[in-house]
C-alpha positions as a Markdown table, in Angstrom:
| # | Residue | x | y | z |
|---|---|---|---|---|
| 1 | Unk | 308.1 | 120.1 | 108.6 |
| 2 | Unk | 305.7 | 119.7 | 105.4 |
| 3 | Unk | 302.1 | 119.3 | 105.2 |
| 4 | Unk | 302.1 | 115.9 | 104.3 |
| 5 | Unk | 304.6 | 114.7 | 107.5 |
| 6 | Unk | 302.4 | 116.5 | 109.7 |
| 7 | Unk | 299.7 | 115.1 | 108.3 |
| 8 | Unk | 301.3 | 111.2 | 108.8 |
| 9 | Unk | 302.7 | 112.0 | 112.1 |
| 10 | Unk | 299.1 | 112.4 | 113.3 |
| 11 | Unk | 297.7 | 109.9 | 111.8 |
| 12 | Unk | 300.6 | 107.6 | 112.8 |
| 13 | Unk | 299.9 | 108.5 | 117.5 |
| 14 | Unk | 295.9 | 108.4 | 116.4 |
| 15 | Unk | 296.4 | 104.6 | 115.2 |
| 16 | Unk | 298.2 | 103.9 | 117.5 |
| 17 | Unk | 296.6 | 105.0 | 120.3 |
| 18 | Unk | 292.9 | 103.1 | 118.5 |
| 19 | Unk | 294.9 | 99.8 | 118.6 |
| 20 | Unk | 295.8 | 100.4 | 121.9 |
| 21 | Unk | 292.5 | 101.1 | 122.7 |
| 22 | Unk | 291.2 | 97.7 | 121.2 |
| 23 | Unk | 293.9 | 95.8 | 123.3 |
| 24 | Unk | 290.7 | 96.2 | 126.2 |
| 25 | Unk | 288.1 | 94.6 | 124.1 |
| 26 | Unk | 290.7 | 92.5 | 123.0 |
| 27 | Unk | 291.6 | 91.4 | 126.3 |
| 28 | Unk | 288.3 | 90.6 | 127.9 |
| 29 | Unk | 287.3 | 87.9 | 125.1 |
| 30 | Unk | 290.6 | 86.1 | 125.9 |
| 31 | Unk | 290.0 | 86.0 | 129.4 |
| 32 | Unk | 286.7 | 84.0 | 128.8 |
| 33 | Unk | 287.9 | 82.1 | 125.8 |
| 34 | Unk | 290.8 | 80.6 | 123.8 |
| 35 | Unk | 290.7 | 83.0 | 121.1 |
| 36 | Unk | 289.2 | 86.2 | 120.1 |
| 37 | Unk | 287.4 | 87.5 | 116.7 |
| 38 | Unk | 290.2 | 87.4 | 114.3 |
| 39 | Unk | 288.5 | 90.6 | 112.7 |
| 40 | Unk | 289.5 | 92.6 | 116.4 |
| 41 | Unk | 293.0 | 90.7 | 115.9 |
| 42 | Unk | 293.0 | 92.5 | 112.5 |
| 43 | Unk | 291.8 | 96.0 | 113.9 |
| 44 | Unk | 294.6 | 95.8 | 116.5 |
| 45 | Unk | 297.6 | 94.9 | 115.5 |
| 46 | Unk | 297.0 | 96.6 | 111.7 |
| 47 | Unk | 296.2 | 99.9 | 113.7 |
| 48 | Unk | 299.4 | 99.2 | 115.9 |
| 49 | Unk | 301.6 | 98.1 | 113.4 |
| 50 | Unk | 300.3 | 101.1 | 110.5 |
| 51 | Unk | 300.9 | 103.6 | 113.4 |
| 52 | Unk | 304.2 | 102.5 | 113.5 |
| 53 | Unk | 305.0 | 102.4 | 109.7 |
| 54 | Unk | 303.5 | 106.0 | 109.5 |
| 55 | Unk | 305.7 | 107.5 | 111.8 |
| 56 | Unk | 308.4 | 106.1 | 109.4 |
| 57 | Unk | 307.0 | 107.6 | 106.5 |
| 58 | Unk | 307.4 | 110.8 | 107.7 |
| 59 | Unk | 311.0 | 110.4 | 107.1 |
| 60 | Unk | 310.2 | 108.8 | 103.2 |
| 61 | Unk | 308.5 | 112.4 | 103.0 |
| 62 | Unk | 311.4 | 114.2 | 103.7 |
| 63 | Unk | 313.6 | 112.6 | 101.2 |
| 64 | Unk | 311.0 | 112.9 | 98.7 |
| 65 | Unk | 311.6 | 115.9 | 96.5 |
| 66 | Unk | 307.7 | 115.9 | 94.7 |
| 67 | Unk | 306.0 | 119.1 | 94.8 |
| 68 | Unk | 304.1 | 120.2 | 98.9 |
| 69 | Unk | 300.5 | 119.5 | 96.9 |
| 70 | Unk | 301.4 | 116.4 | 95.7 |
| 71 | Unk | 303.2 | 115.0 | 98.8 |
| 72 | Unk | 300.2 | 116.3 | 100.4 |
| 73 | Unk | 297.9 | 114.6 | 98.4 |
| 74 | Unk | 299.7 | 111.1 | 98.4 |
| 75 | Unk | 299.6 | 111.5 | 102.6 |
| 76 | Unk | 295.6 | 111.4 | 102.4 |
| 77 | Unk | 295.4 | 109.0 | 99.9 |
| 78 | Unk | 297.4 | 106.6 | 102.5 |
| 79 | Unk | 295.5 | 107.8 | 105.3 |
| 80 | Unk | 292.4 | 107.3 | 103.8 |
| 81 | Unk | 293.4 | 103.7 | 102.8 |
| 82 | Unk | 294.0 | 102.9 | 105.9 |
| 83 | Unk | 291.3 | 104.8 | 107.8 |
| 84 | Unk | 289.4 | 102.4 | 105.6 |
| 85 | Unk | 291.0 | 99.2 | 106.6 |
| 86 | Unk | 291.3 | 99.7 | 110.2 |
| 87 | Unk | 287.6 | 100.4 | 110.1 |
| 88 | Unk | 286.6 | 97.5 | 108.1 |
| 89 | Unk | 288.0 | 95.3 | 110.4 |
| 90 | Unk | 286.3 | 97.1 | 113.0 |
| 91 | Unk | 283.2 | 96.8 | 111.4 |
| 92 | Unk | 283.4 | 93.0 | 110.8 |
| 93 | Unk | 284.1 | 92.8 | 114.4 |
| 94 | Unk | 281.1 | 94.7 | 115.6 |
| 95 | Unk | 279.1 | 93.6 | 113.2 |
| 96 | Unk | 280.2 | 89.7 | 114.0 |
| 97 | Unk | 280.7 | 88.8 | 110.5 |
| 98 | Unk | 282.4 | 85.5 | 109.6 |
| 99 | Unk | 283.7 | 85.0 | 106.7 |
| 100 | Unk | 284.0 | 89.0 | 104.7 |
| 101 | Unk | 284.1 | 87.9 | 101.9 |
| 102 | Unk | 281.6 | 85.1 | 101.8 |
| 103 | Unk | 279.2 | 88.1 | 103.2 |
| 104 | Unk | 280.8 | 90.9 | 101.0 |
| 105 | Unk | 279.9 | 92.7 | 104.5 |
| 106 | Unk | 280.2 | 96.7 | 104.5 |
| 107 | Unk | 283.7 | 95.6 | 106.1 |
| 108 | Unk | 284.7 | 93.6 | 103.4 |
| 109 | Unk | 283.5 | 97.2 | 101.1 |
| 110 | Unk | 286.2 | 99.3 | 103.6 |
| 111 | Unk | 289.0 | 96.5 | 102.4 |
| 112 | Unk | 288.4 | 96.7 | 99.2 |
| 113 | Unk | 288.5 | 100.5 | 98.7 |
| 114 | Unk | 291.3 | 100.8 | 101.2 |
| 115 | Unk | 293.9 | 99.2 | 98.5 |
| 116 | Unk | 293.1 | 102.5 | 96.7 |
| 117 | Unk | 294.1 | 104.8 | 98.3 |
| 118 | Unk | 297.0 | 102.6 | 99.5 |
| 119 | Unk | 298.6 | 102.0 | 96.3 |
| 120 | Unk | 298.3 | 105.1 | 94.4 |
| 121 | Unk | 299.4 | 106.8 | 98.1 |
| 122 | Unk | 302.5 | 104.7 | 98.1 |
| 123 | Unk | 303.4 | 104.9 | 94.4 |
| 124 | Unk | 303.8 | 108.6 | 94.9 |
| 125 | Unk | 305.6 | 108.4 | 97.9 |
| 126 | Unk | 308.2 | 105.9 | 96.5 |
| 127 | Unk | 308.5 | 108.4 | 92.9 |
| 128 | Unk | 309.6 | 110.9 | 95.4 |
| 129 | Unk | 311.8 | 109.2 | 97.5 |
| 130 | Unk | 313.4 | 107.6 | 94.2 |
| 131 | Unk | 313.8 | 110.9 | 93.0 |
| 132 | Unk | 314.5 | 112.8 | 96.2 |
| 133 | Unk | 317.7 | 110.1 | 96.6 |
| 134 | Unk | 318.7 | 110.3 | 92.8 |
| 135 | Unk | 319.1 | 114.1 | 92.8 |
């Protein structure tokens, strides 16, 4: 198994297991209202649902035929991205900012430099896969 599957593997159970965790918090506002900080909502299910797509990846990685260092590379660049998300929404949540980008809150920051990461991390991935497949 390479670096960079390792590397989304864990990344993938530790996201998951966060958005888990935030199910609790999530949880005890609905019990005493309607709804619940749409920022938590966002922490939550984008932890669950990234966890999930991460342990996909993993399988992208191994069709990909790009050199270890660069696979390696785009695998932190994603993780970071989305480090940087989760914890944005996080933030907002804590912090108990409206609107983020009204505020331009630190939260609002994480987004922002999440997409970063994400896009260049996902553009290498899919150039390897493309030419992992094509070979």
């Amino acid at each position: 198994m390479s670096t960079a599957q390792q590397i989304v593997i864990v990344y993938g159970v530790v996201s998951i297991t966060y958005g888990f965790a935030l199910g609790i918090p999530l949880s005890r506002e609905r019990t005493v209202a309607p709804t619940a900080s749409r920022h938590l909502v966002i922490a939550h299910l984008s932890s669950i649902i990234q966890g999930a797509m991460y342990l996909g990846l993993s399988a992208a990685f191994a069709l990909s035929n790009l050199t270890s260092w660069l696979e390696t590379t785009a695998a932190v660049l994603l993780v970071s991205g989305s480090t940087l998300f989760v914890a944005g929404a996080t933030l907002n949540w804590r912090q108990q900012i409206g609107d983020h980008f009204a505020v331009r809150s630190i939260g609002w920051r994480c987004f922002a430099a999440s997409s970063v990461g994400h896009l260049v991390g996902i553009s290498v991935v899919l150039i390897g896969v493309v030419a992992g497949v094509g070979r």
